[in-house]
C-alpha positions as CSV (number, residue, x, y, z in Angstrom):
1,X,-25.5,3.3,-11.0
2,X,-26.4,5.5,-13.9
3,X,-28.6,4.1,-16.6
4,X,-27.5,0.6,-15.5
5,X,-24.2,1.6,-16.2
6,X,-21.9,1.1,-12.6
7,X,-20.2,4.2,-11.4
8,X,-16.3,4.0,-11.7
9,X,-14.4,6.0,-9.3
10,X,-10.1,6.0,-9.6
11,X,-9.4,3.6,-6.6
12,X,-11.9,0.7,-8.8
13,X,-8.4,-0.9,-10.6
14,X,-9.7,-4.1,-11.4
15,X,-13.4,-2.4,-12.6
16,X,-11.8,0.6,-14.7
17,X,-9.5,-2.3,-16.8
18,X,-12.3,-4.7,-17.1
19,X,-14.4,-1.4,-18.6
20,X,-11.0,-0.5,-20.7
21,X,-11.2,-3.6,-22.3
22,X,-14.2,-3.7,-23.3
23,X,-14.4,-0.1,-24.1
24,X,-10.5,-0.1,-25.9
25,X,-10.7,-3.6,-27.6
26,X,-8.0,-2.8,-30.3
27,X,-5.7,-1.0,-27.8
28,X,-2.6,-2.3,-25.7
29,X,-2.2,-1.1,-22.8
30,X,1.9,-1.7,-23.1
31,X,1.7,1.4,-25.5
32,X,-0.4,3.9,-23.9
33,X,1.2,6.3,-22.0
34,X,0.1,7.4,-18.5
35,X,-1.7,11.1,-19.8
36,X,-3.1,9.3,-22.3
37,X,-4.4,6.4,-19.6
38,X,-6.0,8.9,-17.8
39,X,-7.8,10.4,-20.4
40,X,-9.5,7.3,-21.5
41,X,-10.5,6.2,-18.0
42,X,-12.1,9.6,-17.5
43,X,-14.0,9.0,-21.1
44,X,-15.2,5.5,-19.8
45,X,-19.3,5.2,-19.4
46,X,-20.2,5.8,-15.6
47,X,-16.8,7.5,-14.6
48,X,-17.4,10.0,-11.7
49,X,-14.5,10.6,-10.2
50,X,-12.9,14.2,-9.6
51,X,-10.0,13.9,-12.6
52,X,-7.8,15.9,-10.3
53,X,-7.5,13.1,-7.9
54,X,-5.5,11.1,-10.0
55,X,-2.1,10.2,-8.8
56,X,0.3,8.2,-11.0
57,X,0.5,5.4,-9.2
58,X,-3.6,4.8,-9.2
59,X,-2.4,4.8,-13.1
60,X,0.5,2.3,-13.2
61,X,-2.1,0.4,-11.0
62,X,-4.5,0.2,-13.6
63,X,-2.2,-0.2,-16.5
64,X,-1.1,-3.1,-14.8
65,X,-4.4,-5.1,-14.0
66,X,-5.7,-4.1,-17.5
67,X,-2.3,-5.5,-18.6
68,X,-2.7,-8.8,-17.2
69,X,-6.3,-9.0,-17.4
70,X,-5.8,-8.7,-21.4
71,X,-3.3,-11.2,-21.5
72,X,-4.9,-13.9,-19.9
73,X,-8.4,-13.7,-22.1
């Protein structure tokens, strides 16, 4: 943890699109595009993750939780 603030690292799905919609209120994740996914995930508070590890799937993975996870608030 930094400053309170839990560390996020790529393969934390469920933490990244809980932080993405807190973080990214106004945005749907239908209409964000995968380049532009993983630029917001590495501009979250507490990401530490090496950017070049990304993979797209890890983002389809993500878009997908904070998909449903939006939905069902």
């Amino acid at each position: 943890m930094t400053d309170g603030i839990p560390e996020l690292y790529w393969e934390a799905t469920y933490a990244i699109a809980m932080a993405l919609i807190e973080h990214c209120p106004n945005r749907n994740p239908e209409n964000v595009g995968l380049t532009e996914l993983a630029h917001l995930v590495q501009s979250l508070p507490g990401f530490s993750d090496d950017p070049a590890l990304v993979t797209e799937q890890i983002l389809l993975d993500i878009q997908t939780v904070w998909y449903e996870e939006a939905t069902s608030l």
